[in-house]
N, C-alpha and C positions, 0 to 999 in steps of 0.2 A: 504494500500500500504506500503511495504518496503521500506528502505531509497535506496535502489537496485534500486527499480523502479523508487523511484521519480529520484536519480541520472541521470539513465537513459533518461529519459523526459526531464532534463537539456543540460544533452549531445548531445542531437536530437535536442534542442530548438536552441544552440547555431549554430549546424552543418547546421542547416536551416535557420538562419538569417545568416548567413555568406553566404552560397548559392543565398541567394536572393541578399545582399548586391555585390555582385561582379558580378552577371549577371545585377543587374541593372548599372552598370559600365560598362559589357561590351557592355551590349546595346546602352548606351550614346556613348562609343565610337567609336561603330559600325557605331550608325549614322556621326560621326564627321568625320569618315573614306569615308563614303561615299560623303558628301560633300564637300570636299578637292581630291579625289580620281584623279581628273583631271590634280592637278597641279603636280600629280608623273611623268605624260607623259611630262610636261609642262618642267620640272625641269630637264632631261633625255637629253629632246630635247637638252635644253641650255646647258646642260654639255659635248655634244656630238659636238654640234654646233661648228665655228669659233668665233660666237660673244662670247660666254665664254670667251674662249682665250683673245680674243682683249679689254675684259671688266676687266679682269685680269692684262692683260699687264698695260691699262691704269691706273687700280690703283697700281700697280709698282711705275709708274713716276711721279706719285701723280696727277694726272689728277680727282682724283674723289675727291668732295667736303668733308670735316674731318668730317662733320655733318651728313652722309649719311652711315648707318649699311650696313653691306659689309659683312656676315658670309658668302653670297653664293658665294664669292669669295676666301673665305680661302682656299688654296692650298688641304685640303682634306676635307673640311665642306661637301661640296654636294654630293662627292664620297661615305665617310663613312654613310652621312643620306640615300642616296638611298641603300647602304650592308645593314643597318640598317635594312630599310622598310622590306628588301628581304626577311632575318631572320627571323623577325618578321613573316613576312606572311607565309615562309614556318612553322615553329611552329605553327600557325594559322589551317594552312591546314591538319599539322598530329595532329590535335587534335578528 
């Protein structure tokens, strides 16, 4: 064999462990996707809902405890995660 060929077979070696390595990622998080997949609807609802709003307002006036994570009320957190998802998945789908 030439240093051509061996090169070659390096080239392939690497282009194939990389291939593996990232379908088995997408697969982990295909499944992680599906098991969460519930709370998109879940997450939609409540952004759509009144009680958003009113869980919003309340933390305005400091009604909600300071110890208590509150990203899904940041004024664009849940808006921009769910564009996010959308992008995402449309890219997902022209693949």
């Amino acid at each position: 064999m030439t240093q051509t060929d061996i090169q070659r077979i390096k080239d392939f070696e690497y282009k194939f462990n990389e291939v593996s390595r990232v379908m088995a990622a997408l697969d982990m998080a295909l499944d992680e996707y599906t098991d969460i997949k519930s709370y998109i609807g879940d997450l939609k609802d409540y952004m759509e809902s009144g009680q958003w709003k009113a869980d919003f307002e309340a933390d305005e006036r400091g009604e909600i405890p300071a110890d208590i994570e509150r990203g899904v009320l940041s004024e664009d957190g849940l808006y921009d995660l769910l564009e996010d998802m959308e992008k995402i998945l449309g890219r997902a789908r022209g693949i």
